[in-house]
Backbone of each chain as nested JSON, in Angstrom:
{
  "chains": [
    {"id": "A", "residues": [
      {"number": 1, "name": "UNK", "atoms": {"N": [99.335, 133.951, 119.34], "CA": [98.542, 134.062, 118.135], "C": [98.802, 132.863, 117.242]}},
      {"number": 2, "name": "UNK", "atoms": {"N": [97.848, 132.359, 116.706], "CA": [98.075, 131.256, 115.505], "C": [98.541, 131.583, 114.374]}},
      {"number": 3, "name": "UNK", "atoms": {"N": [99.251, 131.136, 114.054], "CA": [100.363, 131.629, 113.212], "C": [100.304, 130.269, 111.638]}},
      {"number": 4, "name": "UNK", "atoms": {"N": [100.432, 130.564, 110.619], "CA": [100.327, 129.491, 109.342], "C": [101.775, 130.129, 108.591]}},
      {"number": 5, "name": "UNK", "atoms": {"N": [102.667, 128.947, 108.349], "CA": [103.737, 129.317, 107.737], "C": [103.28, 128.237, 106.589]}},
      {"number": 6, "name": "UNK", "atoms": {"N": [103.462, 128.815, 105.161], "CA": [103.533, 128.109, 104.038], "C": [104.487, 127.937, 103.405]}},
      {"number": 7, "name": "UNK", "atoms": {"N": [105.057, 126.864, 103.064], "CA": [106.533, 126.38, 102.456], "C": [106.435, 126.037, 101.212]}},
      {"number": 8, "name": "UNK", "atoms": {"N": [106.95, 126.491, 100.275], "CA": [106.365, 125.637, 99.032], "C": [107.969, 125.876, 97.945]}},
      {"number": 9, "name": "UNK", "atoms": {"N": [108.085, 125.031, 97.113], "CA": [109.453, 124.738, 96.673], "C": [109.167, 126.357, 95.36]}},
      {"number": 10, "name": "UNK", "atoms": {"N": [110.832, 126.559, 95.216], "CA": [111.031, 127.738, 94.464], "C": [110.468, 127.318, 92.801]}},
      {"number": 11, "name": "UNK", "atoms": {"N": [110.155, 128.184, 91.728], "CA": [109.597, 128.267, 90.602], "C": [110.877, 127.522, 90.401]}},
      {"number": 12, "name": "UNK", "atoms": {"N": [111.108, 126.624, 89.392], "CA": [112.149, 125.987, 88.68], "C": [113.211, 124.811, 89.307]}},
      {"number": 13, "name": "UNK", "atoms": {"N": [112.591, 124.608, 90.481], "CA": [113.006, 123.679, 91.267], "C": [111.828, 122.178, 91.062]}},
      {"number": 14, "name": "UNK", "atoms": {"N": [112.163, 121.663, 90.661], "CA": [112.025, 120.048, 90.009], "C": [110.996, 119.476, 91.562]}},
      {"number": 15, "name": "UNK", "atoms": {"N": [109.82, 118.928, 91.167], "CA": [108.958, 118.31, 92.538], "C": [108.272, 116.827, 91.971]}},
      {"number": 16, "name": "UNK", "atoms": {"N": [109.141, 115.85, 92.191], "CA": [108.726, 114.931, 91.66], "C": [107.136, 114.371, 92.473]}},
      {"number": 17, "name": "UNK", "atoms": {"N": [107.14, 114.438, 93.761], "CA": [105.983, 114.299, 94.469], "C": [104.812, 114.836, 93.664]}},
      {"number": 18, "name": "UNK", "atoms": {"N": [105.24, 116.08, 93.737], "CA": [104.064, 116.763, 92.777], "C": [103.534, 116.295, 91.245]}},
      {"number": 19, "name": "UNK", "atoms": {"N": [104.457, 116.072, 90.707], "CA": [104.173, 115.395, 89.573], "C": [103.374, 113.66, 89.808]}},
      {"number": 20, "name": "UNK", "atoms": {"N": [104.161, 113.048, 90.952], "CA": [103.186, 111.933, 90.888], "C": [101.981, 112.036, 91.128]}},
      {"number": 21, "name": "UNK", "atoms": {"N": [101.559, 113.398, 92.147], "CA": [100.582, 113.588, 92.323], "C": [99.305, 113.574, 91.154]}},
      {"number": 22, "name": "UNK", "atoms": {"N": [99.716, 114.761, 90.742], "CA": [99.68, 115.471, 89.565], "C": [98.745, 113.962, 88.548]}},
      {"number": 23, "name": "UNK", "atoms": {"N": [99.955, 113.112, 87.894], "CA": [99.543, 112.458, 86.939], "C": [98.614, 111.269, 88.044]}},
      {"number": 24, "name": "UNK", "atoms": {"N": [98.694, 111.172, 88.829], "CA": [97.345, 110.037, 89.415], "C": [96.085, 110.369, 89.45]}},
      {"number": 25, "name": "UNK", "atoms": {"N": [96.086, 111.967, 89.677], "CA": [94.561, 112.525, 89.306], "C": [94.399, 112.501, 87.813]}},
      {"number": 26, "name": "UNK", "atoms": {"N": [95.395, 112.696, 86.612], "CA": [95.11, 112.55, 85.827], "C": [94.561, 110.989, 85.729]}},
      {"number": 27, "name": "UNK", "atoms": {"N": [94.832, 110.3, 86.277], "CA": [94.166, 109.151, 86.258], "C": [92.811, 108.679, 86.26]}},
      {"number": 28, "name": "UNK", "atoms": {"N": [92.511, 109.546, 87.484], "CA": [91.145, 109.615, 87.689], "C": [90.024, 110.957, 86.665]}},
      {"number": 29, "name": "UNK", "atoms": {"N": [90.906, 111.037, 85.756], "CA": [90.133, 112.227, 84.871], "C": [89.766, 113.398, 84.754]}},
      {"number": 30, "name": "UNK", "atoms": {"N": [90.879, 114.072, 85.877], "CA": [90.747, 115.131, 86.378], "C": [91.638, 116.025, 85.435]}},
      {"number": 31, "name": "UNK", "atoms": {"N": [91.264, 117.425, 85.532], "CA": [91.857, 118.372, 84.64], "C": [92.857, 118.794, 85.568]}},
      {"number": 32, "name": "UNK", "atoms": {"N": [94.009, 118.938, 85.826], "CA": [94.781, 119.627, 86.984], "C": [96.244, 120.129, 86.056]}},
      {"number": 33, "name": "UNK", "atoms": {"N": [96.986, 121.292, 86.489], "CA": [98.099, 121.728, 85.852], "C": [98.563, 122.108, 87.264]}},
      {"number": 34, "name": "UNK", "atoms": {"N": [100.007, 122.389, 86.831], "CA": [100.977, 122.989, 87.828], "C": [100.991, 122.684, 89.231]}},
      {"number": 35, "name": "UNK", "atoms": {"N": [100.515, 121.095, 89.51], "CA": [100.528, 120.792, 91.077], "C": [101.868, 120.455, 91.605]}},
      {"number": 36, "name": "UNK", "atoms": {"N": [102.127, 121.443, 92.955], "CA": [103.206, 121.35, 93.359], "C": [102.948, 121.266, 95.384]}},
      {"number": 37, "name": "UNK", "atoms": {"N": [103.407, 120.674, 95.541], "CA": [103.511, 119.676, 97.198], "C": [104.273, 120.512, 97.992]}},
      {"number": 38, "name": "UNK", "atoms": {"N": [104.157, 121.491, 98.852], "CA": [105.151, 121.861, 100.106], "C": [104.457, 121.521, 101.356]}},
      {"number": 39, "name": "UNK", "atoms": {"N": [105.062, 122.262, 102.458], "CA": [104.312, 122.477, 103.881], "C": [103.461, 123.023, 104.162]}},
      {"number": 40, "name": "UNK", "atoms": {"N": [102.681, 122.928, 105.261], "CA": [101.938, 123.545, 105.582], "C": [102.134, 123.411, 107.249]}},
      {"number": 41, "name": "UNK", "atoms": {"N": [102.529, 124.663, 107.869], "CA": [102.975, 124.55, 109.276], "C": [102.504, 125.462, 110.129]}},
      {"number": 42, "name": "UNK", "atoms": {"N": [101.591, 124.691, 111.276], "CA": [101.224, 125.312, 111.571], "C": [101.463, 125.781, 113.357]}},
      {"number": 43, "name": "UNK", "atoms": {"N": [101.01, 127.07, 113.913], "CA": [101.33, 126.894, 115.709], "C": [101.294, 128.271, 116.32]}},
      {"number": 44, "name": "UNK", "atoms": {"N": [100.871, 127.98, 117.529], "CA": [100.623, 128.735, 118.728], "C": [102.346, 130.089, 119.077]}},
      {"number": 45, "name": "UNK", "atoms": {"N": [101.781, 131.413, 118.641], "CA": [103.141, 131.948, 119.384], "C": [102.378, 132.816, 120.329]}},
      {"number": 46, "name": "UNK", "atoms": {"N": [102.987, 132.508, 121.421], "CA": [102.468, 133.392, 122.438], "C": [102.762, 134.808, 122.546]}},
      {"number": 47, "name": "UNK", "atoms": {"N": [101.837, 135.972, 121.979], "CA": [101.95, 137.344, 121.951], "C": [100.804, 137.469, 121.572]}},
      {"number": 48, "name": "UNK", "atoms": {"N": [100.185, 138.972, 121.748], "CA": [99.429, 139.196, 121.13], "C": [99.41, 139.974, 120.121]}},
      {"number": 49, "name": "UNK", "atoms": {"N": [100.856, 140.806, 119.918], "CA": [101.353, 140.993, 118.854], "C": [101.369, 140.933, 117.558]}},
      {"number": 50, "name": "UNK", "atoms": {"N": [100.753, 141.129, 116.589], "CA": [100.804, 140.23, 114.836], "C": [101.771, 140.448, 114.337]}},
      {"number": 51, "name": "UNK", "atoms": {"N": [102.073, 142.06, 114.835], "CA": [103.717, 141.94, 114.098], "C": [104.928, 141.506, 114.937]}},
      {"number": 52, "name": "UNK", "atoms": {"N": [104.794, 141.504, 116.056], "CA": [105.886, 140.525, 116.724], "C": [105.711, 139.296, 116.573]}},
      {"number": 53, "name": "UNK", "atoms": {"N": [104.187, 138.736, 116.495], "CA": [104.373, 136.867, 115.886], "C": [104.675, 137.07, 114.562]}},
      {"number": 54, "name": "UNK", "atoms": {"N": [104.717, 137.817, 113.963], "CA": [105.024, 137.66, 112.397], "C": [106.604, 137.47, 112.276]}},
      {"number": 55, "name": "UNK", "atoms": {"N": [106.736, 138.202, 113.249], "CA": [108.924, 138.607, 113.151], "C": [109.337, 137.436, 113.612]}},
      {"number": 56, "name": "UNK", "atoms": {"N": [108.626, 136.776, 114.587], "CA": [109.261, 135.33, 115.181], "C": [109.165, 134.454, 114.473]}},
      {"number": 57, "name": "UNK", "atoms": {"N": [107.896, 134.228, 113.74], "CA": [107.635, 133.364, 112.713], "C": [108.97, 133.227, 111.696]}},
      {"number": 58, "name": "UNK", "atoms": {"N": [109.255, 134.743, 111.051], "CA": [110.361, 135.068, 110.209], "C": [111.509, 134.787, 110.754]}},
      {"number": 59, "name": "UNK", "atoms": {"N": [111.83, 134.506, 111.914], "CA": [112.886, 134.509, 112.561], "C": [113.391, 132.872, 112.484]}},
      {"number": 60, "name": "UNK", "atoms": {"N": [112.352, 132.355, 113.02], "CA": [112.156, 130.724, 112.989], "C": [112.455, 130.092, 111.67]}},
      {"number": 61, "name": "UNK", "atoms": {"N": [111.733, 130.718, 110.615], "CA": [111.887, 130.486, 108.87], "C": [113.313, 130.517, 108.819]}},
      {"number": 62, "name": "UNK", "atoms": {"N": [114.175, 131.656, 108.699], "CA": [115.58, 131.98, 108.635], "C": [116.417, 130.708, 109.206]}},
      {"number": 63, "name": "UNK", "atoms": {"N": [115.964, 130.972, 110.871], "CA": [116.75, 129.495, 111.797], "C": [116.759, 128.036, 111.349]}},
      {"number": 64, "name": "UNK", "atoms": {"N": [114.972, 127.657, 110.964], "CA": [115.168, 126.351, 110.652], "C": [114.304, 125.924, 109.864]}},
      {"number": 65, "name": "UNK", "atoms": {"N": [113.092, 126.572, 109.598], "CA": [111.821, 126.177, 109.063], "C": [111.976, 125.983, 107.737]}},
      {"number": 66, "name": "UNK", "atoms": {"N": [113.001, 126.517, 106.839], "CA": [112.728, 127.088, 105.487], "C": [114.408, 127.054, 105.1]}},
      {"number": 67, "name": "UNK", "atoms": {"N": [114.572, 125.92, 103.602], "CA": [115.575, 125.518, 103.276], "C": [115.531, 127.019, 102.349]}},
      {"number": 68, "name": "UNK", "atoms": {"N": [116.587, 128.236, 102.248], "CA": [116.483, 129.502, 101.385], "C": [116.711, 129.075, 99.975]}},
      {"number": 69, "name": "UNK", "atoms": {"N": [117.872, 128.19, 99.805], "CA": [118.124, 127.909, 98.941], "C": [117.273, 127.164, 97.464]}},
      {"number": 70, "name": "UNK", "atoms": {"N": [116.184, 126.253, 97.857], "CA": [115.026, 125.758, 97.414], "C": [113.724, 126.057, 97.832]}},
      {"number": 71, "name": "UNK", "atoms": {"N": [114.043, 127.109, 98.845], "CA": [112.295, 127.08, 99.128], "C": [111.895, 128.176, 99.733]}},
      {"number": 72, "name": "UNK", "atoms": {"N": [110.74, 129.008, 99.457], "CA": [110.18, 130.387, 99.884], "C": [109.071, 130.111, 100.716]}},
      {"number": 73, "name": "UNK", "atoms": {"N": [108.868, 130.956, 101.326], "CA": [107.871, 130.786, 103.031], "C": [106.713, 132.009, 102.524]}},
      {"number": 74, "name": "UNK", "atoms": {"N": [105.576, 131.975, 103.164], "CA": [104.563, 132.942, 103.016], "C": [104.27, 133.014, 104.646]}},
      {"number": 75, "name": "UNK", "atoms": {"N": [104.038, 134.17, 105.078], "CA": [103.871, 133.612, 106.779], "C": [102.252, 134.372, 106.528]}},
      {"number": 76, "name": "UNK", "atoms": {"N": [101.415, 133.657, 107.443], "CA": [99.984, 134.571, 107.184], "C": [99.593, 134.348, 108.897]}},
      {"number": 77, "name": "UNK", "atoms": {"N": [99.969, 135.247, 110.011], "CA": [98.809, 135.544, 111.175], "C": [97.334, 135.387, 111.29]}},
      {"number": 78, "name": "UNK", "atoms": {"N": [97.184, 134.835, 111.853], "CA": [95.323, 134.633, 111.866], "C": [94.97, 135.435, 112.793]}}
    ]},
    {"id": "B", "residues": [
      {"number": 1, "name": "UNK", "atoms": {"N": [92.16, 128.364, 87.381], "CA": [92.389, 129.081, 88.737], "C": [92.99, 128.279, 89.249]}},
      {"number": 2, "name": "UNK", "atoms": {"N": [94.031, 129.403, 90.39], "CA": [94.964, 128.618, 91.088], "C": [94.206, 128.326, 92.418]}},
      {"number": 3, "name": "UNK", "atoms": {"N": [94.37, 127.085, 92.748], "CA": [93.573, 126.552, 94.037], "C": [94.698, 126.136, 95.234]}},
      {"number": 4, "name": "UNK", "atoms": {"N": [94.592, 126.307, 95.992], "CA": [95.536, 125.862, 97.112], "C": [94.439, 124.913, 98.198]}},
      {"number": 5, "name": "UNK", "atoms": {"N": [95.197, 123.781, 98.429], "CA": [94.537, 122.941, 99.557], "C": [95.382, 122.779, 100.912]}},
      {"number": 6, "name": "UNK", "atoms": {"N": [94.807, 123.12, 101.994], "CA": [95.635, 122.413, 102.899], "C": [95.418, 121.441, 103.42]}},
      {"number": 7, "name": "UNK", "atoms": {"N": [96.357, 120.531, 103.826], "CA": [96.024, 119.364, 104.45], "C": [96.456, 119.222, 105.562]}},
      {"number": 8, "name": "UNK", "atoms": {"N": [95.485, 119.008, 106.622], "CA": [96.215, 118.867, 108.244], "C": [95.536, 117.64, 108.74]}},
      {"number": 9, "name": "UNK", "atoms": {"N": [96.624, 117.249, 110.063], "CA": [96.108, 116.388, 110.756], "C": [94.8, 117.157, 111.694]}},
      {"number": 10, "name": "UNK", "atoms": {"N": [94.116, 115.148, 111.654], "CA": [93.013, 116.041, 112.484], "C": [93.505, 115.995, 114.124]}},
      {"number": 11, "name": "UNK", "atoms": {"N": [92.787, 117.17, 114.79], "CA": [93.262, 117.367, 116.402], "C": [93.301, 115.885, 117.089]}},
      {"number": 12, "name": "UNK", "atoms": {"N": [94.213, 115.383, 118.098], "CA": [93.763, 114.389, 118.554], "C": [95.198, 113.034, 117.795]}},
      {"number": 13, "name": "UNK", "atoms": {"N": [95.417, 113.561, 116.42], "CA": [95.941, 112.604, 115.824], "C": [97.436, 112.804, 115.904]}},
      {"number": 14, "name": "UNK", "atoms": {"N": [98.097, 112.368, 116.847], "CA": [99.792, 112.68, 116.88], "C": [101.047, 112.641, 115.561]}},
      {"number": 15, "name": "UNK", "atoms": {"N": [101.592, 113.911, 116.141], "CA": [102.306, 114.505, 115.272], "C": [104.125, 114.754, 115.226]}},
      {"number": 16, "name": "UNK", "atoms": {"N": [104.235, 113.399, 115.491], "CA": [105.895, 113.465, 115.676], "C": [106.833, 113.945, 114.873]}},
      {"number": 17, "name": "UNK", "atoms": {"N": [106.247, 114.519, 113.838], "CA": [106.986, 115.573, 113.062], "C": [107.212, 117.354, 113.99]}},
      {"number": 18, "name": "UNK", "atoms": {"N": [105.971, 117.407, 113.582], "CA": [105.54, 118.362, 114.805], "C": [106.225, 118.691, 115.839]}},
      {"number": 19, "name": "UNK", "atoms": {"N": [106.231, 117.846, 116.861], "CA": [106.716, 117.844, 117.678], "C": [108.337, 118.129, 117.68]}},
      {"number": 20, "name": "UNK", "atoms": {"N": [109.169, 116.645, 116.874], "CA": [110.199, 117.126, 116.68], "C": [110.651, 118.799, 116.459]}},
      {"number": 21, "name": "UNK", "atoms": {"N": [110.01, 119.033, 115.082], "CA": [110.317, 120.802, 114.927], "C": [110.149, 121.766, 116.015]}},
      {"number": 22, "name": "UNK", "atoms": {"N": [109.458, 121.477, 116.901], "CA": [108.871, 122.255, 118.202], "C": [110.01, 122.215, 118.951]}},
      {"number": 23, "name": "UNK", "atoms": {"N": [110.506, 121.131, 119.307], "CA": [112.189, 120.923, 119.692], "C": [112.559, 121.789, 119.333]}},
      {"number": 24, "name": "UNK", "atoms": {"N": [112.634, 121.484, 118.158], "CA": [114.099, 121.962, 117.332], "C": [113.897, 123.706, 118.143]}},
      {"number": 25, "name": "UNK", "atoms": {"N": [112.622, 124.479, 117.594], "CA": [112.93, 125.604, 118.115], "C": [112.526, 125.972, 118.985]}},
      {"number": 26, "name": "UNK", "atoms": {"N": [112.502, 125.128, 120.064], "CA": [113.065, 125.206, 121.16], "C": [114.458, 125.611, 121.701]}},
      {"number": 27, "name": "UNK", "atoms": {"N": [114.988, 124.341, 121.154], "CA": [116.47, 124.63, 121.166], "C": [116.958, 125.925, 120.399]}},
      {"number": 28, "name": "UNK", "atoms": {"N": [116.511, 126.587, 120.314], "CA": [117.064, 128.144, 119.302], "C": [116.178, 129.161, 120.422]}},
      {"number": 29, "name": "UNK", "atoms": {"N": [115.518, 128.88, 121.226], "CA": [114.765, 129.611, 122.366], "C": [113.573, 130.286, 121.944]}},
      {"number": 30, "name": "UNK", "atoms": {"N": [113.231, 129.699, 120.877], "CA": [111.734, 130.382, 120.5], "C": [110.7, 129.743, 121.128]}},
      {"number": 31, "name": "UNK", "atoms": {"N": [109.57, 130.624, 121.462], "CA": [108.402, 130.296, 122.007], "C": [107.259, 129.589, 121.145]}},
      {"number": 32, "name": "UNK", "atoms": {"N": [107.161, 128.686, 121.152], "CA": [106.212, 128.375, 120.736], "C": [105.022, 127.23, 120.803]}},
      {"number": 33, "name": "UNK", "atoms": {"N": [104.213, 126.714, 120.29], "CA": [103.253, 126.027, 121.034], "C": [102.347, 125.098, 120.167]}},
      {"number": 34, "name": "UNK", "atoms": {"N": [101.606, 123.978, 120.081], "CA": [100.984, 123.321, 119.676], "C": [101.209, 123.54, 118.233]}},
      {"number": 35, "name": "UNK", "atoms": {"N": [103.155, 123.088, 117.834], "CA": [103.451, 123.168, 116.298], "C": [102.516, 121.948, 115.57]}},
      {"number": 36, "name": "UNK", "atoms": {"N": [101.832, 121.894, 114.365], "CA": [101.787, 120.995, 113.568], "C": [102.313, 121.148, 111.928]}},
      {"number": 37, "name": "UNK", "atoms": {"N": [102.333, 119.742, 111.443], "CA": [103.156, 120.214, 109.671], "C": [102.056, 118.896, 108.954]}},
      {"number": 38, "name": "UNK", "atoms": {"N": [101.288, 120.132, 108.118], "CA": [100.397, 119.137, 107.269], "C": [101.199, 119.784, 105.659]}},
      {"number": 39, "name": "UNK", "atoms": {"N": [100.079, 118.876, 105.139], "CA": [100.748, 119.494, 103.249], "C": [100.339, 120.252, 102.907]}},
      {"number": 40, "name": "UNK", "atoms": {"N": [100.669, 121.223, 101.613], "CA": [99.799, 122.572, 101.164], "C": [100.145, 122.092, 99.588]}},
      {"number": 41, "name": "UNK", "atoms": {"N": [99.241, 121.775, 98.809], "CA": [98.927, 121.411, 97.741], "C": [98.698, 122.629, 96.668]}},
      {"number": 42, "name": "UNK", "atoms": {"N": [99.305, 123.242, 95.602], "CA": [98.972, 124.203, 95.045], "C": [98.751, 123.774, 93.723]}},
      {"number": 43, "name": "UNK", "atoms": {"N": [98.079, 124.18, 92.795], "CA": [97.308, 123.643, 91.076], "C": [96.453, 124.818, 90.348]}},
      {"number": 44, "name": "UNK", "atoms": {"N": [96.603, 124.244, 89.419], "CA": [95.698, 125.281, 88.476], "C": [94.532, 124.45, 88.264]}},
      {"number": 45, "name": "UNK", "atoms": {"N": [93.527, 124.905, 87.714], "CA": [92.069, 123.82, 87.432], "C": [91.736, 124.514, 86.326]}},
      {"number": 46, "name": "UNK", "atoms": {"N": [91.773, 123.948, 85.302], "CA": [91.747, 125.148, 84.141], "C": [90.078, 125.382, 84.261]}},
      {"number": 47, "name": "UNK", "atoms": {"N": [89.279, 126.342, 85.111], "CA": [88.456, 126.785, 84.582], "C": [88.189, 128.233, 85.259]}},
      {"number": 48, "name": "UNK", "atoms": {"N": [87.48, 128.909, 84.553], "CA": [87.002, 130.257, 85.277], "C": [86.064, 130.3, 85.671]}},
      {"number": 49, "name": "UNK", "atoms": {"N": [85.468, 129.709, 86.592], "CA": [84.247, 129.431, 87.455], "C": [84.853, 129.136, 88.992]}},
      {"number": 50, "name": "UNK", "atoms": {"N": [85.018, 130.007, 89.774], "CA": [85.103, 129.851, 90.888], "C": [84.805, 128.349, 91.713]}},
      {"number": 51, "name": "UNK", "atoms": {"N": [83.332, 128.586, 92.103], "CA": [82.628, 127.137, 92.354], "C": [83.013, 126.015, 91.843]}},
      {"number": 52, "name": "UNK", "atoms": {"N": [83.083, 125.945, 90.695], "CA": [83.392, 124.998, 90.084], "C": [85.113, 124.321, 90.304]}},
      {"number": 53, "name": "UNK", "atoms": {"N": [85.843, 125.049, 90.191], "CA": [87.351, 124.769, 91.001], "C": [87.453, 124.037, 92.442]}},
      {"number": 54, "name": "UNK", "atoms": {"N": [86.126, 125.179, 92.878], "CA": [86.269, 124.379, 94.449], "C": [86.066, 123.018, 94.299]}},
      {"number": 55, "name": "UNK", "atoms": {"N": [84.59, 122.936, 93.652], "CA": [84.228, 121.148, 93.749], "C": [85.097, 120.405, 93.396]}},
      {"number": 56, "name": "UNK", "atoms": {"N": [85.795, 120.602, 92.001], "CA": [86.812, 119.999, 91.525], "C": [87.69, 119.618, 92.593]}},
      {"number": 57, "name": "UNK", "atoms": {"N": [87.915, 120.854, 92.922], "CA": [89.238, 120.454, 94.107], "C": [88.701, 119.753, 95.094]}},
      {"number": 58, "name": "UNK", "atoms": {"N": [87.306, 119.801, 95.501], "CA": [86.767, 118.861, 96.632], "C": [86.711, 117.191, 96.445]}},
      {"number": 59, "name": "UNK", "atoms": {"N": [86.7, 117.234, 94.473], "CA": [86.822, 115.682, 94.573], "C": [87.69, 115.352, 94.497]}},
      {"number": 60, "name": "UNK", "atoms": {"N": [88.819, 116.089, 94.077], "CA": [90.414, 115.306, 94.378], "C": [90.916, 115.197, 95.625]}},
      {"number": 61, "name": "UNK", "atoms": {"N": [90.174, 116.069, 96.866], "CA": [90.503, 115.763, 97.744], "C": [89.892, 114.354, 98.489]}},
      {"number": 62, "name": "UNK", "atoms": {"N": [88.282, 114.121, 97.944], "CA": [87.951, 112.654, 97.951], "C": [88.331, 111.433, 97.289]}},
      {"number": 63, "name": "UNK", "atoms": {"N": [89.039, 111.698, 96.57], "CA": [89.321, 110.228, 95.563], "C": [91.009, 110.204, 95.683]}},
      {"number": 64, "name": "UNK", "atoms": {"N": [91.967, 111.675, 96.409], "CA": [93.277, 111.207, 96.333], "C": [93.829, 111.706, 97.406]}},
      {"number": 65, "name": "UNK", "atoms": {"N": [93.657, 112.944, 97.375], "CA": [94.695, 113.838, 98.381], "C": [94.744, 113.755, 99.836]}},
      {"number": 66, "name": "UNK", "atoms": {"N": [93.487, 113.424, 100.383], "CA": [93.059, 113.719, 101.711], "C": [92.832, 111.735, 102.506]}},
      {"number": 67, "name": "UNK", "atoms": {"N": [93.794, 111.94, 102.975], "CA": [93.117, 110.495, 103.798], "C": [92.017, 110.687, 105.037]}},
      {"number": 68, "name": "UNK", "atoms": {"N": [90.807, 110.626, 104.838], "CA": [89.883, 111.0, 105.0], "C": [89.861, 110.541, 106.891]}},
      {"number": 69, "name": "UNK", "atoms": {"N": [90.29, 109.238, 107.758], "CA": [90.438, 109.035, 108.676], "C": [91.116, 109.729, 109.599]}},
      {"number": 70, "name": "UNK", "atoms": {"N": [92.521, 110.312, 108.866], "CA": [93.192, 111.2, 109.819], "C": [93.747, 112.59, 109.659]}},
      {"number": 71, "name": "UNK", "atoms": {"N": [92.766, 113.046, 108.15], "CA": [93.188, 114.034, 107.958], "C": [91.845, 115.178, 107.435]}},
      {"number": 72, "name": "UNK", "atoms": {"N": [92.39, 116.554, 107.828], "CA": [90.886, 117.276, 106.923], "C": [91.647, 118.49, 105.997]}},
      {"number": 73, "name": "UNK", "atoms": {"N": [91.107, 118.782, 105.154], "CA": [91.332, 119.847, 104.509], "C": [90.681, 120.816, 104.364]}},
      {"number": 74, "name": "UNK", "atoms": {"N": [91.452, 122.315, 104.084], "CA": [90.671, 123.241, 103.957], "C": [91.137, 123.611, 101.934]}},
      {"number": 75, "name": "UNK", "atoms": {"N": [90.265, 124.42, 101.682], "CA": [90.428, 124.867, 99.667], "C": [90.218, 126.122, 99.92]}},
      {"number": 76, "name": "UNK", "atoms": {"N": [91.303, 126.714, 99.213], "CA": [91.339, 128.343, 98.966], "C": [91.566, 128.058, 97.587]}},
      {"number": 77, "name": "UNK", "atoms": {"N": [90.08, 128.824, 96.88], "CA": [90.25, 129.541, 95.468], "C": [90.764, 131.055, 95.095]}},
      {"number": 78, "name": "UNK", "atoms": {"N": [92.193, 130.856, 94.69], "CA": [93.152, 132.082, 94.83], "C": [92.605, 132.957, 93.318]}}
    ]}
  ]
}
């Protein structure tokens, strides 16, 4: 099953990327607030399972995907 | 509204990030298959018009976010 893990840094954790981001569209005149930069990861687990690709997914996050300390995961099955 | 963009490589365009991580959990014995790691962009657009967020977000993805040769994006208005 295709599987989308989203990584994105914890509320109060500092994203300078994001901020450069952020102020270059302000450049271009754009209205934008609160832009913040993580992962986006994506891949094939072989099951047909959603809740067994979901648990592996979670499993993988725990092992290696996902720093706990700075950063929270959303897992979404397609 | 909060808008989320993703950004992926397009198919075809190699992904040695990717790949590496696919290793990696490998080596931990997980199954898995055609990993890729694009960006996931999250923002507010200060307006309450649905549509209107999207476009917004469609032109920042033309004028900054998206390198248009090797990459595509998808916009979720959350």
């Amino acid at each position: 099953m295709k599987v989308r893990v989203l990584v994105s840094l914890k509320a109060g954790i500092l994203d300078p990327q994001g901020k450069a981001v952020e102020q270059g569209l302000h450049g271009f005149d754009f209205k934008v607030e609160h832009l913040r930069i993580g992962r986006l990861i994506e891949m094939d687990i072989p099951t047909y399972n959603p809740d067994e690709a979901r648990a592996q997914a979670q499993a993988m996050c725990d092992k290696l995907l996902v720093n706990p300390v700075m950063e929270k995961a959303t897992i979404e099955v397609l």
